[in-house]
C-alpha positions as CSV (number, residue, x, y, z in Angstrom):
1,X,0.0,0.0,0.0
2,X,0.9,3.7,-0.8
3,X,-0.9,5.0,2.5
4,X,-3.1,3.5,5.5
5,X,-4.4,4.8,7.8
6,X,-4.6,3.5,11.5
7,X,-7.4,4.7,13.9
8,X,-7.4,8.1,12.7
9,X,-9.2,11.0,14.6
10,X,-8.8,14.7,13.4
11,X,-10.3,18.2,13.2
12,X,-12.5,19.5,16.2
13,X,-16.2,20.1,16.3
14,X,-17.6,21.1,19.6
15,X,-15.1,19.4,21.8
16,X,-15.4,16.0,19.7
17,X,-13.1,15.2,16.8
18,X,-14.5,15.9,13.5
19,X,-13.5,12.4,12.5
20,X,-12.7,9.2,14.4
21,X,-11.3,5.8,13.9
22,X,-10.7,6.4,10.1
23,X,-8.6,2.9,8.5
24,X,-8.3,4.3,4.9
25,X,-6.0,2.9,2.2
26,X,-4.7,4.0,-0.9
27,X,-2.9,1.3,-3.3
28,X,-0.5,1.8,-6.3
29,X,-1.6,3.7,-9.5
30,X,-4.9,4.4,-7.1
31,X,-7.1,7.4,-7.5
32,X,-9.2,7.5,-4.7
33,X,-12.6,9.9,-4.1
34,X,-13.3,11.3,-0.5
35,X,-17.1,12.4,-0.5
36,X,-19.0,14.6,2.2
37,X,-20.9,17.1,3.2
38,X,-19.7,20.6,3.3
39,X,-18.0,20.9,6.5
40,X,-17.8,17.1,6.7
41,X,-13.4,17.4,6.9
42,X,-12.4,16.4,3.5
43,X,-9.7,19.3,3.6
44,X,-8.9,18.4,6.8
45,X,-8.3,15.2,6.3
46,X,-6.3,15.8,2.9
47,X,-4.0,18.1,5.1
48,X,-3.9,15.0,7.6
49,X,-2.5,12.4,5.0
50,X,0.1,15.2,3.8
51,X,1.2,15.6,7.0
52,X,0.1,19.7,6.9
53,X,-1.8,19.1,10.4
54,X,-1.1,16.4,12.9
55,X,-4.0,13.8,13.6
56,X,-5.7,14.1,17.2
57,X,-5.7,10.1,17.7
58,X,-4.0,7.6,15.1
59,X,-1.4,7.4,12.3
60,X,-0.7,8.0,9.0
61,X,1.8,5.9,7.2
62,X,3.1,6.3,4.0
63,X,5.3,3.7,1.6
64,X,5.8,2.1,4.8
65,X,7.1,5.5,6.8
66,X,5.1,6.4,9.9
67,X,4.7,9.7,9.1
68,X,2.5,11.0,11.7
69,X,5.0,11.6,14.4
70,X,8.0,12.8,13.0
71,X,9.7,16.5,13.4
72,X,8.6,19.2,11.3
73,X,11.3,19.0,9.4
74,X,11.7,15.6,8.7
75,X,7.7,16.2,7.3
76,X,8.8,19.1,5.3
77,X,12.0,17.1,3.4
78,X,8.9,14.1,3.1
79,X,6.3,16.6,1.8
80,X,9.2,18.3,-0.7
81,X,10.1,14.8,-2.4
82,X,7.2,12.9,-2.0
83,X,4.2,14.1,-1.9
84,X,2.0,16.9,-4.4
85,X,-0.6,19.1,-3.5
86,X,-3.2,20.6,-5.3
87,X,-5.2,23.4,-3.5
88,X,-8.5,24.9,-4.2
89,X,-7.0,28.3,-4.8
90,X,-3.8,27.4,-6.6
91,X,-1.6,29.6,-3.9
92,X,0.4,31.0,-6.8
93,X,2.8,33.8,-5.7
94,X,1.8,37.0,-7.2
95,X,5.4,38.3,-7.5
96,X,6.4,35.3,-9.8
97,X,5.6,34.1,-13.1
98,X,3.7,31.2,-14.3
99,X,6.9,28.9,-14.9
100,X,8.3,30.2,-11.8
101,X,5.3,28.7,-9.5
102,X,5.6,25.5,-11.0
103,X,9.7,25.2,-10.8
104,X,10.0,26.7,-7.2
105,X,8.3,23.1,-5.9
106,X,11.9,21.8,-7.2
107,X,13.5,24.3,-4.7
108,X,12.3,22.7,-1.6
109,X,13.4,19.3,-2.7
110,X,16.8,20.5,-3.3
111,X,16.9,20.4,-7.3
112,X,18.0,22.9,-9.6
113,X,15.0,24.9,-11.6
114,X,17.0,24.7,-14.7
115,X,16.9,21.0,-14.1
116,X,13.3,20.6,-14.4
117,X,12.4,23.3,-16.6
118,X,11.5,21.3,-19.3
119,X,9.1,19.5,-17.3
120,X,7.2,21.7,-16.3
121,X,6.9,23.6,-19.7
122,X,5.6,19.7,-20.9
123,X,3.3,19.7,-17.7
124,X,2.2,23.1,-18.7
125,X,1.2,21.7,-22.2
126,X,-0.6,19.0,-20.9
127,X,-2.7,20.5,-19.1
128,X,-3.6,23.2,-22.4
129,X,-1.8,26.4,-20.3
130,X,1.1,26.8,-22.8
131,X,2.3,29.8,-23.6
132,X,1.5,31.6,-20.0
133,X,4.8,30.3,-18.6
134,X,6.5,34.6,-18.9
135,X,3.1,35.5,-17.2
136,X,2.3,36.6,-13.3
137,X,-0.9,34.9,-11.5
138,X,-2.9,38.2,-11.9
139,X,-2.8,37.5,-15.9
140,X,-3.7,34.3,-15.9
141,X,-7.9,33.1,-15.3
142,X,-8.7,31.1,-11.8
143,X,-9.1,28.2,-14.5
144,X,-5.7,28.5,-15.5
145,X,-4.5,29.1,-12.4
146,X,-6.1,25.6,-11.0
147,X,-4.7,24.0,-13.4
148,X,-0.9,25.5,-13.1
149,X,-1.8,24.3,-9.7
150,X,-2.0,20.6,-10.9
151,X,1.7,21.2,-13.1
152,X,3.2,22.2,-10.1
153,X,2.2,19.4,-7.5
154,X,3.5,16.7,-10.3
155,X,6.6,18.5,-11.3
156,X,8.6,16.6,-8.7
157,X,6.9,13.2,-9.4
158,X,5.6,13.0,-5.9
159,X,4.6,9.4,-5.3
160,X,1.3,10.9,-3.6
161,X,-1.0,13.5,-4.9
162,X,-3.6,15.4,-2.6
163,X,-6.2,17.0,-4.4
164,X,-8.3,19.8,-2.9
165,X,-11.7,20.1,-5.1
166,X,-9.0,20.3,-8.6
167,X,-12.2,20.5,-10.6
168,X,-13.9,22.7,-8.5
169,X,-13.2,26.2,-10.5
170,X,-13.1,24.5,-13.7
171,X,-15.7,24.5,-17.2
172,X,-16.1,20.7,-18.1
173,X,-13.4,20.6,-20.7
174,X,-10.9,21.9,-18.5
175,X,-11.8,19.6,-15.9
176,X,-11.6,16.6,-17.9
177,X,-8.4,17.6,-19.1
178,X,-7.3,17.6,-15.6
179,X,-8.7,14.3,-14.5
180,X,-7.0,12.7,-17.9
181,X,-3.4,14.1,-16.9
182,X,-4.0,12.8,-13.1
183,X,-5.2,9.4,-14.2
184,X,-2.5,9.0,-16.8
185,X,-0.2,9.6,-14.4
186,X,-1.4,7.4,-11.3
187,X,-1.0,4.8,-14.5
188,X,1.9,5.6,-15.9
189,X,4.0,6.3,-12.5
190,X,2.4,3.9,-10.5
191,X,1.8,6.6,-7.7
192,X,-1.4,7.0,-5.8
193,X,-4.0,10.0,-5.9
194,X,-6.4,10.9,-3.8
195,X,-9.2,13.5,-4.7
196,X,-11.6,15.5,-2.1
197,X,-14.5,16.7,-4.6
198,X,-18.3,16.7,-4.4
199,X,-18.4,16.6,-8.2
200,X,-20.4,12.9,-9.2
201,X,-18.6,13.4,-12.6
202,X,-15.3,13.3,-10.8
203,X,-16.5,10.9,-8.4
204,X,-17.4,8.6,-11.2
205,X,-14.0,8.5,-12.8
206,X,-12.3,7.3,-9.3
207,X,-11.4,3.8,-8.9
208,X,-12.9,3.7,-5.6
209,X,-14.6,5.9,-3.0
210,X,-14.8,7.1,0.3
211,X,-17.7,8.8,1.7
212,X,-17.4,10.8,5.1
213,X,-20.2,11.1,7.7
């Protein structure tokens, strides 16, 4: 297995955890759906697996690692080399261009930009954003933006991709674009992916699904 779970209980909702005793799994080439209310902790529980917050109860373990208790900084190095996160709202720097927000995930991991450049330029044209790379955020759309998003959390390979709602500020096209460059890569890679979305088209092009009180 990619990730399990053991027992997991985050988040807080009037003095109770938010969820409890969650045994989740994700398995190679994997994409797997959470489901939920609004409010129901997909986020939370996205931030949880990437080890962004720490669980209340439980443990995450990843390729084997137990994750869960380990020093920030031995998270951060994890998060930098093996992991990729897509957020709702991109979180592209305004003060950098398009090609710049996707290289700087290299930075963390302790690779050279230049070294990756031409990834991400490919990643770029995947995902039908090519020839933005020279822009800044503020001239790009929030569809283009999601999507530079997506470049960015694979540039690095990560062996683990958490996805915030990817879809979520997207038209159709666009998102099936998206979806078709995250399942080609689970396949191709062999890494897992795991998508927080209340979209039933998205939900229907998962491999399996988990749906949270």
């Amino acid at each position: 297995m990619l990730l399990t779970t053991h027992g997991l209980g985050i988040g807080h909702t009037k003095g109770r955890p938010l969820l409890s005793d969650l045994d989740i799994s994700v398995s190679q080439a994997e994409i797997l759906a959470l489901t939920g209310r609004s409010g129901s902790g997909k986020s939370t529980l996205l931030y949880t697996l990437g080890t962004l917050m720490r669980p209340l109860v439980g443990e995450v373990v990843i390729e084997g690692e137990p994750v869960t208790t380990w020093p920030q900084a031995r998270q951060a190095a994890f998060r930098a080399r093996r992991l990729g996160f897509v957020f709702q709202d991109a979180l592209l720097d305004a003060g950098r261009s398009v090609i710049d927000s996707v290289t700087e995930a290299s930075l963390y991991a302790g690779v050279s930009r230049g070294s990756v450049h031409q990834r991400a330029l490919e990643l770029l044209s995947k995902l039908e954003v090519t020839d933005l790379d020279r822009r800044r955020p503020g001239e790009v759309s929030g569809g283009q933006a999601q999507r530079i998003g997506v470049a960015r959390a694979l540039l690095m390979s990560p062996r683990l991709v958490l996805a915030d709602e990817p879809t979520g500020n997207l038209d159709p096209q666009s998102g099936a674009v998206v979806l078709n460059v995250l399942r080609e890569y689970a396949d191709q890679s062999g890494s897992g992916v795991v998508i927080a979305t209340h979209d039933p088209v998205v939900v229907g092009l998962c491999d399996r699904v988990v749906n949270l009180p």
